[in-house]
KEKE-3310 file (N, C-alpha, C; in steps of 0.2 Angstrom, whole numbers, plus 5000, padded with zeros to 4 digits):
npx = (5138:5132:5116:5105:5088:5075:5062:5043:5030:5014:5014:5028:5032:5028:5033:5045:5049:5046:5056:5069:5067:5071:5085:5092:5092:5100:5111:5116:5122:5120:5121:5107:5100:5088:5072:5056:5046:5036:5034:5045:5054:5053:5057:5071:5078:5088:5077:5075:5069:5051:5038:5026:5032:5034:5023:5018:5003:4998:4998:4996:4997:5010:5016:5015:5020:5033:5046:5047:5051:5062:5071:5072:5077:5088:5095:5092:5103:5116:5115:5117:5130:5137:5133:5139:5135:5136:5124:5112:5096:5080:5065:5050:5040:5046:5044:5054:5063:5071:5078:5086:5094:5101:5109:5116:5124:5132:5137:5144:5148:5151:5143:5134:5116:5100:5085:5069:5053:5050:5046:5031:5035:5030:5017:5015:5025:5038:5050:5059:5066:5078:5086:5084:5092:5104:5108:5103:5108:5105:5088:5073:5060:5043:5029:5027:5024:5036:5048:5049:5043:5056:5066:5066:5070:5083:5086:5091:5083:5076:5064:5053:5042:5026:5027:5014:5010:5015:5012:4995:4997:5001:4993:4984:4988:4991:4977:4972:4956:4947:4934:4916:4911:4898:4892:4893:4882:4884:4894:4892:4883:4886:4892:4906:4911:4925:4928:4939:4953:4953:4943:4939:4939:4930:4917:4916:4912:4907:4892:4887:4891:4882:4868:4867:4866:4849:4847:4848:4842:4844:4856:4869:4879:4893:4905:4922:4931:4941:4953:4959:4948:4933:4918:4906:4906:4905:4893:4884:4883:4878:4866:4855:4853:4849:4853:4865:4882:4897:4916:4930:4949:4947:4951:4955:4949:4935:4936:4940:4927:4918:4906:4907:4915:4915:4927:4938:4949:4969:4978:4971:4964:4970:4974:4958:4959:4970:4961:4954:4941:4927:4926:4920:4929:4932:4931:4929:4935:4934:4929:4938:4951:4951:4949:4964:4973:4968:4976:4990:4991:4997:4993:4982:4974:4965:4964:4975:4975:4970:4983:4993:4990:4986:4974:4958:4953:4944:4930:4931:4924:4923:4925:4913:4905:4904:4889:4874:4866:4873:4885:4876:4870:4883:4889:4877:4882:4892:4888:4878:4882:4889:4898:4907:4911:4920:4928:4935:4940:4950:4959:4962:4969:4981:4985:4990:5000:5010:5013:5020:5031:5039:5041:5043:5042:5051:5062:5066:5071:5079:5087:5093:5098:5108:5117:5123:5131:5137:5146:5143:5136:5122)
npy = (4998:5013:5019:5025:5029:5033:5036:5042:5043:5040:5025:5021:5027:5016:5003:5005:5006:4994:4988:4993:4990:4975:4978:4982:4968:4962:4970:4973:4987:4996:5011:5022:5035:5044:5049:5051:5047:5047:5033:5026:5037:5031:5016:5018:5027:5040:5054:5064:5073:5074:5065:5070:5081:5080:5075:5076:5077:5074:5081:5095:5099:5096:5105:5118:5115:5117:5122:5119:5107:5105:5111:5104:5091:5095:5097:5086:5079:5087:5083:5069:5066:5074:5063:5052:5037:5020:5011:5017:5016:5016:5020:5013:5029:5036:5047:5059:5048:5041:5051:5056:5044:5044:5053:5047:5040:5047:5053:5050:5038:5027:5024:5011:5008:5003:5000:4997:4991:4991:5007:5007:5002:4991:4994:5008:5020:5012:5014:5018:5009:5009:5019:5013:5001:5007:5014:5008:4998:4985:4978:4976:4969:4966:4961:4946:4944:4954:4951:4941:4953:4961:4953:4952:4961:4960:4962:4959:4956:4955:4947:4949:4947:4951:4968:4970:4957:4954:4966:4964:4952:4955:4964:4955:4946:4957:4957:4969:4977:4989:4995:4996:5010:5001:5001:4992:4977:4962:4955:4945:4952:4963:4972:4980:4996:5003:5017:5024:5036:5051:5064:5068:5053:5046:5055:5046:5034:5030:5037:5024:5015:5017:5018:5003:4997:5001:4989:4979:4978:4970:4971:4978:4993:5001:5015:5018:5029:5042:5051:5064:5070:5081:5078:5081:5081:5066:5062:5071:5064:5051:5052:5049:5035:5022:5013:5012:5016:5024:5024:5029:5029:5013:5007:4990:4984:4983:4977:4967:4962:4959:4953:4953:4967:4980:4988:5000:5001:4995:4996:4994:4980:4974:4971:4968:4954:4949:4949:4940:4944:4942:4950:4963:4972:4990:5000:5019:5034:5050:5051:5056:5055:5044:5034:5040:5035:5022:5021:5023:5013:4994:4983:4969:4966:4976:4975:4970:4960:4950:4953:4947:4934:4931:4928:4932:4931:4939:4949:4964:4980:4988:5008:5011:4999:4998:5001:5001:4990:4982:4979:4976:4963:4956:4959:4951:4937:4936:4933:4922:4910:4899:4889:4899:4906:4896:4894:4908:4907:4898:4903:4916:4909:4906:4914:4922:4913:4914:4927:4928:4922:4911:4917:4934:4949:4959:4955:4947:4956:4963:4955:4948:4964:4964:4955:4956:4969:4965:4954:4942:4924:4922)
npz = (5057:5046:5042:5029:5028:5017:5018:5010:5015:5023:5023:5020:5031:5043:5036:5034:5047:5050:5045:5050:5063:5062:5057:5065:5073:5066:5067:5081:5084:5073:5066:5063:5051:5046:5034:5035:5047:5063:5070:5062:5070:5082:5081:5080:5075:5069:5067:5053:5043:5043:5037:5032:5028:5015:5009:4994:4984:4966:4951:4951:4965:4967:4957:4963:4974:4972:4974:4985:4985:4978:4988:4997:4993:4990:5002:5007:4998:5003:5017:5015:5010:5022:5031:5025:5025:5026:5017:5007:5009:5001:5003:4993:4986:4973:4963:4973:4978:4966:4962:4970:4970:4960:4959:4970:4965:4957:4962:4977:4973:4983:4993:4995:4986:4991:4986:4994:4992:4976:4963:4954:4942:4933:4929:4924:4916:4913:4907:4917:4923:4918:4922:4934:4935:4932:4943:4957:4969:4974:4972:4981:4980:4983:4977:4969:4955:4952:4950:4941:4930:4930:4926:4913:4908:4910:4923:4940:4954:4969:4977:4993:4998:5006:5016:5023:5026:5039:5046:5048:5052:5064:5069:5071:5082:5093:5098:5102:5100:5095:5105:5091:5095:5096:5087:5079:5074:5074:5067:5057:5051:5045:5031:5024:5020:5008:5003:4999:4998:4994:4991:4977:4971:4981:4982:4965:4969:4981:4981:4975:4982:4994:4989:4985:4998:5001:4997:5007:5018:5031:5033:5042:5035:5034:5033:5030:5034:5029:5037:5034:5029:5031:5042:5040:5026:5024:5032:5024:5013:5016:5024:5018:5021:5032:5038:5037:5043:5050:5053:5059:5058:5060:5051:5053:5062:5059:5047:5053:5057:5050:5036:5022:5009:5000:4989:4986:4972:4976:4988:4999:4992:4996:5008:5012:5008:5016:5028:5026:5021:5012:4994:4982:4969:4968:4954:4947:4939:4934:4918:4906:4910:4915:4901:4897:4906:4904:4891:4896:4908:4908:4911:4915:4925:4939:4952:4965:4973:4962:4952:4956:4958:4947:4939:4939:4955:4963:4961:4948:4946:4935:4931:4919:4922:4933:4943:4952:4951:4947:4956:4966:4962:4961:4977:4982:4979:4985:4997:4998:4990:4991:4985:4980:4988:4996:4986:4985:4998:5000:4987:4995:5007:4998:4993:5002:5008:4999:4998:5009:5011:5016:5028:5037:5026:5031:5039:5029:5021:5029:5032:5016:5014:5024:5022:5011:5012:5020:5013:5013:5014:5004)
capx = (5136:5126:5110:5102:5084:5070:5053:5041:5022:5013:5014:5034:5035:5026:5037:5051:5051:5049:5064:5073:5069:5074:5090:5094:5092:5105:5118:5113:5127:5119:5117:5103:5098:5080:5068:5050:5039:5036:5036:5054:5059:5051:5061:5078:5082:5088:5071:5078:5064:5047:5033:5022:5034:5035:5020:5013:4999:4996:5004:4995:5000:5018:5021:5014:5024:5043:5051:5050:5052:5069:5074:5071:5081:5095:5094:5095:5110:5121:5115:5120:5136:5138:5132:5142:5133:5138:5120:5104:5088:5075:5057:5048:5041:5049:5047:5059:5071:5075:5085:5091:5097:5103:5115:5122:5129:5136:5143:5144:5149:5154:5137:5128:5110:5095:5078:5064:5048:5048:5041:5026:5036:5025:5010:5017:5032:5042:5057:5061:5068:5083:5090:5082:5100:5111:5108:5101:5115:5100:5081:5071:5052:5036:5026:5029:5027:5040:5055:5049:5046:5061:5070:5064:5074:5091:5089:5092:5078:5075:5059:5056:5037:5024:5025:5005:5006:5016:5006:4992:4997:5003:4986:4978:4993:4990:4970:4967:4954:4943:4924:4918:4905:4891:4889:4893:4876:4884:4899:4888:4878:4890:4896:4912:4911:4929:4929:4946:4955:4954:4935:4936:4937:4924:4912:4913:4910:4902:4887:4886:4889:4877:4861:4867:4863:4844:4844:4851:4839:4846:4864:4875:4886:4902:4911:4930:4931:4949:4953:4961:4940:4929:4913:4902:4905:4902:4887:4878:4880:4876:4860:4846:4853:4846:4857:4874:4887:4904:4919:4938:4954:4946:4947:4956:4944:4931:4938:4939:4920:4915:4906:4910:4916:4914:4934:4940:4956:4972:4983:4965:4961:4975:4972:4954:4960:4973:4959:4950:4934:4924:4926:4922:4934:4927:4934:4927:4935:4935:4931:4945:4957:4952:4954:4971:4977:4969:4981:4997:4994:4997:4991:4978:4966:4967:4966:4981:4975:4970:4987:4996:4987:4987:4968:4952:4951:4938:4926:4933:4916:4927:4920:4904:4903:4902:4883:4871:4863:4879:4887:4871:4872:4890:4889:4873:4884:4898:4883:4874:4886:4895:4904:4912:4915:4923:4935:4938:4945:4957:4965:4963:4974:4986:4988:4996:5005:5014:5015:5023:5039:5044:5044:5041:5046:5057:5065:5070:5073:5083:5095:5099:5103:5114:5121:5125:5135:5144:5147:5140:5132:5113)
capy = (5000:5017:5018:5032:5027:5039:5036:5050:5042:5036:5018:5021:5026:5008:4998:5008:5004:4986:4987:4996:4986:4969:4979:4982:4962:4959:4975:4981:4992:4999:5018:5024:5041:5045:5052:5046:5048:5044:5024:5025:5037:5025:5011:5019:5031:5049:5058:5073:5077:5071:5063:5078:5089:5078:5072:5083:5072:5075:5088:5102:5102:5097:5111:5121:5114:5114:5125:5116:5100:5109:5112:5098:5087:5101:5098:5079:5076:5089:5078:5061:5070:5074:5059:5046:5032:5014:5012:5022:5013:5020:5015:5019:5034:5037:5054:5058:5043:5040:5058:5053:5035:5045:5059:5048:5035:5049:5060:5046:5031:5025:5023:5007:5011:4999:5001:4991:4990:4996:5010:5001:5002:4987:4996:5012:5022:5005:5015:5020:5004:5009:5022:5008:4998:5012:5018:5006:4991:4981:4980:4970:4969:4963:4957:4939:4945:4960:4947:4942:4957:4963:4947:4953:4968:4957:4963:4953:4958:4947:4946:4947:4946:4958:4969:4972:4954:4956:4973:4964:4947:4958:4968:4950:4944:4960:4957:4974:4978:4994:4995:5003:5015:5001:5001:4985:4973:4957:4951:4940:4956:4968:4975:4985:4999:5006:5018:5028:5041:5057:5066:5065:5048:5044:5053:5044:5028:5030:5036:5019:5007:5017:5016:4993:4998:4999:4981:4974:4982:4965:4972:4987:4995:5005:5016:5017:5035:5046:5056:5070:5073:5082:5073:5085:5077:5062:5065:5073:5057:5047:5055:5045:5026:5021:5008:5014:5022:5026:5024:5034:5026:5008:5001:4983:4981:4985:4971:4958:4963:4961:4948:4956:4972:4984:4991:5005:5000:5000:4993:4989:4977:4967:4971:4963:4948:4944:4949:4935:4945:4943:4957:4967:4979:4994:5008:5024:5038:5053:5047:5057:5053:5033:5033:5040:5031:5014:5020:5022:5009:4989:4979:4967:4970:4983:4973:4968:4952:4947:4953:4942:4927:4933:4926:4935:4930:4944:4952:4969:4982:4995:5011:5010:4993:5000:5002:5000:4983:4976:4979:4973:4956:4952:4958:4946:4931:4932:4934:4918:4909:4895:4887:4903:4906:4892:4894:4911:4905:4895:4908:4919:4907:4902:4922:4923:4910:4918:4933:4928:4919:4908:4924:4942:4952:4966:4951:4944:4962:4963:4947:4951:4972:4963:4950:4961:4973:4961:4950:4933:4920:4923)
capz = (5050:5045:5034:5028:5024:5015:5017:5010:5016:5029:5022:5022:5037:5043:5032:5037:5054:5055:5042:5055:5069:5058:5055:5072:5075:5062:5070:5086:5084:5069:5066:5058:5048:5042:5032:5038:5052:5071:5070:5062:5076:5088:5080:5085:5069:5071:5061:5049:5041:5043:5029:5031:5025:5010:5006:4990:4977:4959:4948:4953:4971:4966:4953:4967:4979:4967:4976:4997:4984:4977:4994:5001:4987:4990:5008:5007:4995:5008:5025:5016:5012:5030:5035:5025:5026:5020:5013:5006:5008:4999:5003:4987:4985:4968:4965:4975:4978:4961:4956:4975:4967:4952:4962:4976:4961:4952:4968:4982:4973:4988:4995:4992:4986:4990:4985:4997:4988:4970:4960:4950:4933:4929:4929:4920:4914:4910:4905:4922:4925:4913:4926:4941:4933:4932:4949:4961:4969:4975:4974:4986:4977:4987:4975:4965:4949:4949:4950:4932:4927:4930:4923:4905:4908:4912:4930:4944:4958:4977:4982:4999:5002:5004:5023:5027:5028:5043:5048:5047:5057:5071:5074:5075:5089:5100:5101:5103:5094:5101:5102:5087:5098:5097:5079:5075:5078:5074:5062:5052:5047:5044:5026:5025:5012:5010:4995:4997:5004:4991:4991:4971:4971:4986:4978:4961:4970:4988:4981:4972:4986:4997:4985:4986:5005:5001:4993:5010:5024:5037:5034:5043:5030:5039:5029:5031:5034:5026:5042:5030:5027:5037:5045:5034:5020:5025:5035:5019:5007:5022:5029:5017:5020:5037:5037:5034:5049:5050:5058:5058:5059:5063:5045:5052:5067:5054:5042:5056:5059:5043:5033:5015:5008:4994:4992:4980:4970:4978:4994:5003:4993:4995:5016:5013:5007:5021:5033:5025:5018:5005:4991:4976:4970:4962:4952:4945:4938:4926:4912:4902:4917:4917:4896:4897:4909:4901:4886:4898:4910:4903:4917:4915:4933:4943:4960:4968:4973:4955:4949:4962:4958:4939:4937:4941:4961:4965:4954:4948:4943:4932:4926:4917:4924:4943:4943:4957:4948:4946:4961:4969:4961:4965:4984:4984:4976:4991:5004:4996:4982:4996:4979:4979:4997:4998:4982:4987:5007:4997:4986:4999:5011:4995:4992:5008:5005:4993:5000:5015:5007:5024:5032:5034:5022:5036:5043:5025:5017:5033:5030:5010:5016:5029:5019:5003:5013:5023:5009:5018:5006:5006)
cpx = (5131:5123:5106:5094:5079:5064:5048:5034:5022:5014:5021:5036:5035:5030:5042:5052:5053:5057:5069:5074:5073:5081:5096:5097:5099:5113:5116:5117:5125:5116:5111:5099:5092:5076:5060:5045:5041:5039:5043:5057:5058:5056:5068:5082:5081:5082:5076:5072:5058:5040:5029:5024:5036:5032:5015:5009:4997:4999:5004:4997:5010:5022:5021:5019:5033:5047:5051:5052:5063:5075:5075:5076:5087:5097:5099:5099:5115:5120:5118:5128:5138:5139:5137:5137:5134:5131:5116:5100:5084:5069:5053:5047:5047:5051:5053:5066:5074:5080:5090:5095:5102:5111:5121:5125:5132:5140:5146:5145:5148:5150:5135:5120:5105:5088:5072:5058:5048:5044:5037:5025:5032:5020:5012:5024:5037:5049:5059:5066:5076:5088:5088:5090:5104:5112:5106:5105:5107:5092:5077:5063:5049:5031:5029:5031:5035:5046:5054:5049:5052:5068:5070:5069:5081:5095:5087:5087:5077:5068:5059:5049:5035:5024:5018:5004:5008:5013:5000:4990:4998:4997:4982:4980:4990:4982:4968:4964:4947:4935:4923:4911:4897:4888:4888:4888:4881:4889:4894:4883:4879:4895:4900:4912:4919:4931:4935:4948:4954:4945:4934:4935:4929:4920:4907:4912:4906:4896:4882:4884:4886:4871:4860:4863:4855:4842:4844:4848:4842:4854:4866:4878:4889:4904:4916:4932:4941:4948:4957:4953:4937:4920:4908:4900:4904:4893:4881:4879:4877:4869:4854:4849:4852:4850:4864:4876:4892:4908:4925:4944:4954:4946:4950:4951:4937:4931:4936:4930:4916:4913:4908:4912:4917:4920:4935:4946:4962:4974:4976:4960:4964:4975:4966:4956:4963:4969:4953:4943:4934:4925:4925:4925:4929:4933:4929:4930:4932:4935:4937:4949:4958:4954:4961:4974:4975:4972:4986:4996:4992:4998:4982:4974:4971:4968:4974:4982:4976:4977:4991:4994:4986:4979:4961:4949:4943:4937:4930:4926:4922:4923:4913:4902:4902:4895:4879:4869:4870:4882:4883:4870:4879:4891:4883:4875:4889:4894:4880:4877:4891:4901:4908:4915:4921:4931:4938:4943:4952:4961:4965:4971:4982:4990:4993:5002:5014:5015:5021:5030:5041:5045:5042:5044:5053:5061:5069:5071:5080:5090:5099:5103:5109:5122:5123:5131:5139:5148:5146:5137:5125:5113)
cpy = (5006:5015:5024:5030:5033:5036:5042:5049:5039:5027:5017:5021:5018:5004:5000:5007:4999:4986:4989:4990:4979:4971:4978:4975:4960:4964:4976:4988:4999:5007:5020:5030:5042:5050:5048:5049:5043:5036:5022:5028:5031:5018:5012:5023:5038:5051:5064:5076:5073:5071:5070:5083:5086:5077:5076:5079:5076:5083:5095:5103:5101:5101:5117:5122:5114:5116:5123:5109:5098:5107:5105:5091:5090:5098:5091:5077:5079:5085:5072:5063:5069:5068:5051:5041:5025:5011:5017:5017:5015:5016:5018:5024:5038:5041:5057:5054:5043:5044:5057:5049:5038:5048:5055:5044:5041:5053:5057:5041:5025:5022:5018:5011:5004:5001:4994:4993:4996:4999:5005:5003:4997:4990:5003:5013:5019:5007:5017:5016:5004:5013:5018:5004:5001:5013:5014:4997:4985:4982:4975:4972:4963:4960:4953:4940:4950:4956:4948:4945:4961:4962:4950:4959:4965:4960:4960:4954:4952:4951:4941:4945:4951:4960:4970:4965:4954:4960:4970:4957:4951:4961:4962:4948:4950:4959:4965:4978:4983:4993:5000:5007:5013:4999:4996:4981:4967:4957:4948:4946:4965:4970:4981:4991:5003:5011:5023:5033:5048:5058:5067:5057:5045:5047:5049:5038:5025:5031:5029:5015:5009:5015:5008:4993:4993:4991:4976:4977:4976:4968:4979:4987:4999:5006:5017:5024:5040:5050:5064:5073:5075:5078:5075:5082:5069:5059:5064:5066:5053:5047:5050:5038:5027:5015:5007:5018:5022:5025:5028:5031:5021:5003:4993:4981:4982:4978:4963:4955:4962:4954:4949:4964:4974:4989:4995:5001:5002:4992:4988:4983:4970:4965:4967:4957:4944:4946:4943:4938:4946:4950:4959:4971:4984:5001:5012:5030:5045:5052:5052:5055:5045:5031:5034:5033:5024:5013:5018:5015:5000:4983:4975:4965:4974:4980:4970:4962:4948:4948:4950:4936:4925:4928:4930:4931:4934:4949:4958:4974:4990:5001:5010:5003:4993:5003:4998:4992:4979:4974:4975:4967:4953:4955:4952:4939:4930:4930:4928:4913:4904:4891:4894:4907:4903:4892:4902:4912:4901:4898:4913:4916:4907:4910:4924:4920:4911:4923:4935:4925:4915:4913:4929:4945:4959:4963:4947:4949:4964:4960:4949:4957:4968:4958:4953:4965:4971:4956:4943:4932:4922:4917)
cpz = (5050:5040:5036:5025:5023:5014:5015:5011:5021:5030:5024:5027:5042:5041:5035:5044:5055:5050:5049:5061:5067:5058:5060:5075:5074:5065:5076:5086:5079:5067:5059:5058:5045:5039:5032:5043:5061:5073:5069:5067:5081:5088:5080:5079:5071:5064:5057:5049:5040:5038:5029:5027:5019:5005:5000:4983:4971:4957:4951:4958:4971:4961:4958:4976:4977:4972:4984:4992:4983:4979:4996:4997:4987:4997:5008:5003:5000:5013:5020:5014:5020:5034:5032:5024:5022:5015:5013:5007:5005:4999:5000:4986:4978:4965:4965:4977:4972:4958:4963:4973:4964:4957:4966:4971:4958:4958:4974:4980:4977:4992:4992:4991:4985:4991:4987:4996:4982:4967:4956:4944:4930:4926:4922:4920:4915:4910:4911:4925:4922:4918:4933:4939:4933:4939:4957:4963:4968:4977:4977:4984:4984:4984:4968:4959:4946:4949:4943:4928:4927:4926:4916:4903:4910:4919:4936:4950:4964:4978:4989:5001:5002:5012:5024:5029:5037:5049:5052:5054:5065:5074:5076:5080:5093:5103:5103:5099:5098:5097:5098:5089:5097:5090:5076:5078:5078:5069:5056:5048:5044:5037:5026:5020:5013:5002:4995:5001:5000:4990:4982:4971:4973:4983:4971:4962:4976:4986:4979:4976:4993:4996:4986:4992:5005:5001:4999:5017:5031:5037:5038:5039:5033:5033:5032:5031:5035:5031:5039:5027:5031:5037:5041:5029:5018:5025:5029:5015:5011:5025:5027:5019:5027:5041:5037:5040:5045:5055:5053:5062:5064:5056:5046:5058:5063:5051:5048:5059:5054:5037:5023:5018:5002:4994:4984:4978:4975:4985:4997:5002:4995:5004:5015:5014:5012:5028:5032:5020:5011:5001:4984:4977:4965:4961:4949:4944:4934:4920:4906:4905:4913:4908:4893:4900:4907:4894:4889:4904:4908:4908:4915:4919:4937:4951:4962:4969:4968:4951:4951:4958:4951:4937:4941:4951:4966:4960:4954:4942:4942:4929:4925:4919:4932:4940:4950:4957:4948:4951:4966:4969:4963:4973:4986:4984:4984:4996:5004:4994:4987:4992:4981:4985:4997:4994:4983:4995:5004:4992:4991:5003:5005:4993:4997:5009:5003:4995:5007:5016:5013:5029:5034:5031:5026:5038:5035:5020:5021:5031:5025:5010:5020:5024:5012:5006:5016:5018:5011:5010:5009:5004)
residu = (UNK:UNK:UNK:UNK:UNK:UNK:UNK:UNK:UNK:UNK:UNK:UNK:UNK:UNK:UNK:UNK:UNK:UNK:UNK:UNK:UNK:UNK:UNK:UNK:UNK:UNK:UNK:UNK:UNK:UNK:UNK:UNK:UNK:UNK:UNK:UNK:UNK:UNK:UNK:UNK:UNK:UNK:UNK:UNK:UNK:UNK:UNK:UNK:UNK:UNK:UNK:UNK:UNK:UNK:UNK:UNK:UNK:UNK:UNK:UNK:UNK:UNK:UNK:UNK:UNK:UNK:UNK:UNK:UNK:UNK:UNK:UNK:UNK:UNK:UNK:UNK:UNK:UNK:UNK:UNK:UNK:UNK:UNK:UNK:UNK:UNK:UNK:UNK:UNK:UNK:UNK:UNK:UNK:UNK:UNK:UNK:UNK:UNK:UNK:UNK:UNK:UNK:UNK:UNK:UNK:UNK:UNK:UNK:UNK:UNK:UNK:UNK:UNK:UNK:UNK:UNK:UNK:UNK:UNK:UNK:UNK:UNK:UNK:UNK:UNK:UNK:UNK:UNK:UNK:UNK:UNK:UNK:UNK:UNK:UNK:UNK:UNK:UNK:UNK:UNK:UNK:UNK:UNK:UNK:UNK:UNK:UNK:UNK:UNK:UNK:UNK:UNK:UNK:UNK:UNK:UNK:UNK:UNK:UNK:UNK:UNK:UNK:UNK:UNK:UNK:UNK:UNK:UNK:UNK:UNK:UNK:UNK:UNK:UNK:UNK:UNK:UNK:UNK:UNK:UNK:UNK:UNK:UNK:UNK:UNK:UNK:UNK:UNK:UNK:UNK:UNK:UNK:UNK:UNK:UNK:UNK:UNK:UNK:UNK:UNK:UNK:UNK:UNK:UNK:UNK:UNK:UNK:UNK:UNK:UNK:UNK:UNK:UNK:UNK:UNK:UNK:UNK:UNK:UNK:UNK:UNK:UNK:UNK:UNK:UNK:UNK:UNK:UNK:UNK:UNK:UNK:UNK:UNK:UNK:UNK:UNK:UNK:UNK:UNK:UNK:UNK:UNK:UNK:UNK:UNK:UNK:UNK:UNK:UNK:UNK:UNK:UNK:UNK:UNK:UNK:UNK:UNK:UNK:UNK:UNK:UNK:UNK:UNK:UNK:UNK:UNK:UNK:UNK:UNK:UNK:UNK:UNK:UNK:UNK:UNK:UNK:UNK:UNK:UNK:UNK:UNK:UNK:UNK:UNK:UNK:UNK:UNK:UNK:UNK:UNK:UNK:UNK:UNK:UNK:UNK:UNK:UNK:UNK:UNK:UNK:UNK:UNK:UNK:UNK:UNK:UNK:UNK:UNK:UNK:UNK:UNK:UNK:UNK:UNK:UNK:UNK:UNK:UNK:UNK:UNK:UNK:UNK:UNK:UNK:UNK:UNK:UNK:UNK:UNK:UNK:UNK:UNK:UNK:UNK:UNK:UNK:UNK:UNK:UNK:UNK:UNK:UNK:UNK:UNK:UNK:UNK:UNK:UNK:UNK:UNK:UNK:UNK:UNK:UNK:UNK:UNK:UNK:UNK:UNK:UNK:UNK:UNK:UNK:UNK:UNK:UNK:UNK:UNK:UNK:UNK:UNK:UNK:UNK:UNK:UNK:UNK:UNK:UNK)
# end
């Protein structure tokens, strides 16, 4: 069997491998075609074109970028020509998979197209879900809710589980977990700060959960440092807390050292939870930004965990409600608050639970891809 799969981020690439490798279990004969990164070559897929040359955020660097996006959207409809293949895979990345989705149903019938982890129609632009049915054979969603949102829409969707839980179990199986240069006194005394990867954000929220610092002189706080930043900039918000280090591309040997943590919205906080730690989430925008977008998007919490478990699991300190006083009270409650220790280790575990379907989700994305194309019963 061939497959042609497109990843267009660092995450896709990740996901995109174990896919791969689970694929391989089910064929070993299996040819596979890519768009991705290292870890899918390493997994046994011919590279084309690699995430870097794809990865371009927010409007202005993508009007900026149109014409390599153009190309690159010209480029990849000719190779799956070329290449044939009995399926498409697309590992989100939305952007571009879905005029992908659009083209090969109208020029390549003949291609099955399967979409593994969904764009986050929930969250915003709803409608998208209308050419998600026209153009997509099979969609394999990761988290619980999206079945039944999708249900509403009279489409039929397999959840398969979410992959970081897998990611996540695997770095705890290999045990290697590198020194972090000394920094860490102790686990038990150790808060995590992780406020993001884009330097507008981290400013409107690291200076925040530095200033908490001062309240907690017995603690080390560790930021989680975005290696697309220079040290610099760090450095300088970092200089007055006494108290507060850094580390760079250690944020799960970080998490398993860590007795709380203070997490920006987003993928990491849903990483917390399955490394067990305590947590607020915190948001801060642009206040024009954050009111648009609390017109367009119709989600009721911003964490992932809390959306999962659809009740308020871990505090969420939004906007004008991220303040130093606030956030200061709720890190003191998980640090203190053993009622709520205790009921959050228990949605914690029952998150995973759910997360993890009897399975990993590579290995039962794997199975329905295989068993759809072969026509077996699932």
């Amino acid at each position: 069997m061939k497959f042609y799969i497109i990843a267009g981020e660092a995450s896709g690439d990740l996901h995109g491998s174990n896919l791969i490798k689970e694929l391989k279990k089910k064929d070993p004969s299996a040819e596979i075609r890519c768009w991705g990164g290292d870890k899918m070559e390493a997994a046994g897929a011919t590279l084309v074109k690699h995430y870097r040359e794809l990865a371009f955020m927010g409007f202005t660097e993508v009007l900026k970028n149109l014409g390599t996006i153009l190309k690159n959207l010209k480029f990849c409809k000719k190779d799956i020509l070329q290449y044939r293949p009995d399926a498409l895979v697309l590992v989100d990345y939305p952007g571009f998979n879905l005029p992908i989705a659009k083209w090969v149903k109208q020029h390549a019938p003949g291609i099955k197209v399967i979409y593994y982890i969904s764009p986050q129609v929930w969250a915003w632009k709803e409608s998208r879900v209308k050419n998600i049915k026209k153009y997509v054979d099979k969609m394999l969603v990761i988290l619980p809710f999206e079945k039944e949102f999708y249900k509403k829409w009279n489409y039929e969707v397999e959840y398969v589980g979410h992959p970081l839980v897998e990611v996540i179990d695997e770095f705890k199986r290999s045990g290697i977990q590198y020194p972090v240069s000394g920094i860490l006194r102790q686990p038990a005394s150790t808060i995590a700060l992780l406020p993001g990867s884009r330097k507008q954000e981290i400013l409107k929220k690291l200076p925040i959960m530095l200033e908490v610092s001062k309240h907690f002189p017995a603690f080390q706080f560790i930021v989680a440092k975005a290696p697309s930043l220079e040290d610099v900039f760090y450095t300088r918000l970092m200089a007055p807390y006494s108290n507060v280090s850094s580390v760079e591309n250690k944020t799960y040997d970080l998490l398993t050292k860590s007795r709380a943590a203070l997490v920006t919205s987003g993928t990491a906080t849903l990483e917390t939870a399955l490394f067990a730690v305590p947590q607020v989430i915190c948001y801060k925008g642009n206040s024009v930004s954050y009111q648009i977008a609390k017109r367009l998007i119709k989600i009721k919490y911003i964490g992932l965990v809390n959306l999962i478990m659809d009740k308020e699991v871990v505090k969420e300190l939004i906007q004008d409600e991220l303040t130093v006083e606030k956030l200061r009270f709720e890190l003191n409650e998980l640090l203190t608050n053993s009622k709520k220790q205790e009921r959050l280790k228990e949605d914690y575990a029952l998150l995973k639970e759910i997360l993890s379907k009897g399975g990993h989700a590579s290995a039962n994305a794997a199975g329905i891809i295989h068993n759809f194309l072969t026509g077996s019963p699932q």
